[in-house]
N, C-alpha and C positions, 0 to 999 in steps of 0.2 A: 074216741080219738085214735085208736089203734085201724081202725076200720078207715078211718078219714086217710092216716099219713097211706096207709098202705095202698089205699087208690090213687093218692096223689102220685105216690112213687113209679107205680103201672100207669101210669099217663108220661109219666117222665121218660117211660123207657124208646117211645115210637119218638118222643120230640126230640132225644139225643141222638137217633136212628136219623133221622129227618138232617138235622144238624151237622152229623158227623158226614153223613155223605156230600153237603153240600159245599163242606172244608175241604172233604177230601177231592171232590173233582176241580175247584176254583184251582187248589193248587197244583193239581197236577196239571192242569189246561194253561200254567202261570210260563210266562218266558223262563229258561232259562235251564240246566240242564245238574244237577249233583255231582255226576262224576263229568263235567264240565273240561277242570283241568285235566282230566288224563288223555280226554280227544287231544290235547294242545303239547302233551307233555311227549317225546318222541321217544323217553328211555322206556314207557310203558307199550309192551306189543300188542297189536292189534285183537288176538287171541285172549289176552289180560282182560282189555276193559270189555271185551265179548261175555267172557264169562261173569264179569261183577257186574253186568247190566242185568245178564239172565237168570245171575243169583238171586238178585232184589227184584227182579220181575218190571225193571223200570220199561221195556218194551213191551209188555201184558197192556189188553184192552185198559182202559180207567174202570169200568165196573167189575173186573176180574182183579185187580189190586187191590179195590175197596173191600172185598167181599176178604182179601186176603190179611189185608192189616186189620180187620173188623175181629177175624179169628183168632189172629193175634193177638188181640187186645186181652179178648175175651180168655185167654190162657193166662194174662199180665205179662204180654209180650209186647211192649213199646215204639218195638222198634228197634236200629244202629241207627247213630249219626253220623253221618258220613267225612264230617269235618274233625268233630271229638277222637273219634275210632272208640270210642265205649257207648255201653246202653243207653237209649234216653232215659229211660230208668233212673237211671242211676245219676242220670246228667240233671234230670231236675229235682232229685231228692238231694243233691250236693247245694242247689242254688236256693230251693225253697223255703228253710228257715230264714234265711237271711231276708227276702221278702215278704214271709209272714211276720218275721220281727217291726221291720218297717211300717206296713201297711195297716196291723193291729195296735204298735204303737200312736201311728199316727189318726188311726180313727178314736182310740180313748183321750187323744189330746183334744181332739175335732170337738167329742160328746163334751169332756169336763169343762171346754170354752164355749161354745154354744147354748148348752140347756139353761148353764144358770145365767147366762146372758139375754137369752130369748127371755126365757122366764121373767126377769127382774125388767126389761125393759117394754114389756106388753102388759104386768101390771102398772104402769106409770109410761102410761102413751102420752107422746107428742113432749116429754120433759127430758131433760140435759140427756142425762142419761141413754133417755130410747133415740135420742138424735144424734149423739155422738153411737153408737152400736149401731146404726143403719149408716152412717158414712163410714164407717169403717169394714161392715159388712159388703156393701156398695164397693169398697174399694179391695177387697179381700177378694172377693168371687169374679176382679173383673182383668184382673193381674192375672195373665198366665204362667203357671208352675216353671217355665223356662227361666223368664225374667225374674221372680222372685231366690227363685236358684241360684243364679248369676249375681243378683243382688244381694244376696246369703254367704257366696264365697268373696265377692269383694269388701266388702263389711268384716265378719268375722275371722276369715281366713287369710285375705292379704293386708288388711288394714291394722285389724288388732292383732292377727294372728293367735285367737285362740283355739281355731277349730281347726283338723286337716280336712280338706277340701276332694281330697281322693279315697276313697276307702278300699282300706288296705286288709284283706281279708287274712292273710300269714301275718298276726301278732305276734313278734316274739316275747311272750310272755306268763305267765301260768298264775290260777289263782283268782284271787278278785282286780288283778289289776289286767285280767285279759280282759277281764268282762265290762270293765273303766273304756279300756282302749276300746272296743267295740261298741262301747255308748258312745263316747266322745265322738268317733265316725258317722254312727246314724243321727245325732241330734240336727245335723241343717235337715239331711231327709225327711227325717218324721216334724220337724218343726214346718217345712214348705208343704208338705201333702198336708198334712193338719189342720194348718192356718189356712189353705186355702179351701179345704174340708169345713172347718168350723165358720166360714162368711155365710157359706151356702145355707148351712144347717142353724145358725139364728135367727136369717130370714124366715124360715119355716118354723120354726119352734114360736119364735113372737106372734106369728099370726094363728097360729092353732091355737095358743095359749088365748088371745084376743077372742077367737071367735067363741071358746067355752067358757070363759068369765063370764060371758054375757049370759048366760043359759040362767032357764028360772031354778035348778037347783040347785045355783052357787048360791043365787041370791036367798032360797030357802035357808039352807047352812047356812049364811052368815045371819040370817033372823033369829036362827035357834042358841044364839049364842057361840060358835066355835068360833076360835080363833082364829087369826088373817094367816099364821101359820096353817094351820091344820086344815084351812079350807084351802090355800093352794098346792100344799102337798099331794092331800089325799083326796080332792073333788076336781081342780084342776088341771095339775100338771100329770097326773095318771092318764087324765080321758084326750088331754091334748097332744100325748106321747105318741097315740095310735096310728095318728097317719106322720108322723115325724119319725115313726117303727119302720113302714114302709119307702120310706125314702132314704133313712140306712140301709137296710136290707137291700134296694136294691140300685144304691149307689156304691158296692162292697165293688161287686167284678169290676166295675168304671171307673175306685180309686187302684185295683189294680192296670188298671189298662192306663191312669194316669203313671203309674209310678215306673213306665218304661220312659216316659222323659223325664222323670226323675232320676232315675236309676243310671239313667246315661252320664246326664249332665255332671253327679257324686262316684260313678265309675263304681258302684255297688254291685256286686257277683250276685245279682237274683237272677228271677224269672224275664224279667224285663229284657236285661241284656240278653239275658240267653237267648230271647226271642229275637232282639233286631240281629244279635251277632249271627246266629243260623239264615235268618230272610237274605243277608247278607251273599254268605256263602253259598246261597241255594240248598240248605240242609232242611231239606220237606220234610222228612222225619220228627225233626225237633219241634220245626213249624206247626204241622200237626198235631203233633201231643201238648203244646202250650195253647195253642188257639183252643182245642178242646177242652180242654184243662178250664179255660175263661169259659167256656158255656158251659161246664158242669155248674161252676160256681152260680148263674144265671141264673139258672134253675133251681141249687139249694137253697139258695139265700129268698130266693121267691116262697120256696115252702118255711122257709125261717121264720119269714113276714107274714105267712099265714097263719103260725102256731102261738107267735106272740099274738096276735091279735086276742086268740082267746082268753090268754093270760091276762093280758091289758084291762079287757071286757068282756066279764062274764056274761053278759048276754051273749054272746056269739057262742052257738053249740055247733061241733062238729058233727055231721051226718052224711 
């Protein structure tokens, strides 16, 4: 297995090479200019914005930038961003809990309402049950994350008024009731990426689940006497996990790429914002290192889905 991950890894390195340059010239080929306002601004001298273009090398060929922020990287040099005035660094290690909070909460909400749902409603096909969990899945995965958002604060937030509708990242407060207030804010976020997570992920779980009941050695186990328990635990819902493995795995980067219109809609200080507020301002910088950031992810979660697989099924040897 050691031999396997570390090929995988040496294959990773030409495809983030490949990747990263093809980020980095889109954006720099992209309209629009970073130090933008200082052309526009008259208190700054000519001489000024000369020297902060030729600092950052924004006048350098594209492939003489690339090769430069590439060195950078590779030092764990990020980058400035030109809008924050601090590191990107540092600009998305301040934002990224707060979207790894969301995004991981909301994928264990996805898993706990989908498995036992797929599960219970693919053994007892075509009954109340599987019929109500497919119109609702139907209508889960077919709602975009905007509208159920919207439909999330007028309901809880201006209706009952239980929930705050803006998250407010300065708590004043310490203790367990900071960590109250910082629930109470992510629950519509992780409740709408979740639920609309978990429609997707019953559909696929009931039909893996369907396709391996059928198989001649559920039907063995259940001749040898095991229980209806112990033959869906350990004969079918293990081997129907496998390709339901691979569709977490590599639906991870895509709910973060969902949770920038989440993240908007809740006014949540993650990666999200951080990414539209920089496109915004023309901060290629930050742009950069969040766009890359989503293809690293791409790529790990690919070899994630390759490493469970073994685990899942021991017939699969690494070689």
């Amino acid at each position: 297995m050691g031999a396997y991950l570390l090929r995988r890894l040496l294959i990773a390195i030409p495809s983030l090479l490949g990747i990263s340059l093809i980020l980095f010239t889109v954006l720099a080929l992209a309209p629009g200019d970073p130090f933008g306002e200082l052309a526009t601004n008259p208190n700054v001298p000519p001489e000024v914005r000369a020297a902060l273009r030729a600092k950052y090398g924004l006048d350098d060929p594209v492939f003489v930038r690339y090769l430069h922020w590439l060195a950078a990287m590779l030092q764990g040099d990020w980058g400035f961003s030109f809008a924050s005035r601090i590191d990107v660094d540092d600009l998305i290690l301040q934002r990224l809990p707060t979207t790894l909070f969301v995004v991981g909460s909301s994928q264990v909400l996805a898993l706990l309402v989908a498995v036992p749902v797929g599960i219970l409603a693919a053994l007892r096909p075509y009954s109340l049950l599987d019929q109500v969990a497919n119109t609702l899945a139907f209508v889960g995965f077919s709602l975009p994350t905007f509208f159920t958002g919207l439909l999330f604060i007028l309901v809880f937030s201006l209706k009952l008024d239980w929930l705050p509708f803006v998250y407010n990242a300065d708590v004043a407060a310490t203790g367990w009731r900071w960590y109250w207030e910082h629930l109470r804010q992510a629950i519509m976020p992780i409740a709408v990426l979740g639920l609309f997570q978990a429609a997707s992920y019953t559909r696929y779980v009931r039909a893996a689940v369907l396709d391996v009941a059928r198989l001649d050695y559920v039907t063995t186990a259940r001749a040898k006497g095991l229980g209806e328990g112990a033959v869906t635990l350990r004969h079918i819902a293990r081997n129907a996990m496998i390709p339901v493995v691979t569709l977490v795995a590599l639906q991870i980067p895509a709910v973060f790429g969902g949770a920038i219109v989440t993240e908007q809609i809740f006014r949540v200080p993650g990666i999200g914002s951080l990414l539209i507020n920089a496109m915004l301002a023309n901060d290629t910088p930050v742009v950069m290192a969040v766009t890359f950031v989503f293809a690293c992810l791409v790529v790990l979660f690919n070899l994630v889905a390759d490493l469970l697989y073994g685990w899942l099924d021991p017939r699969i040897s690494f070689r």
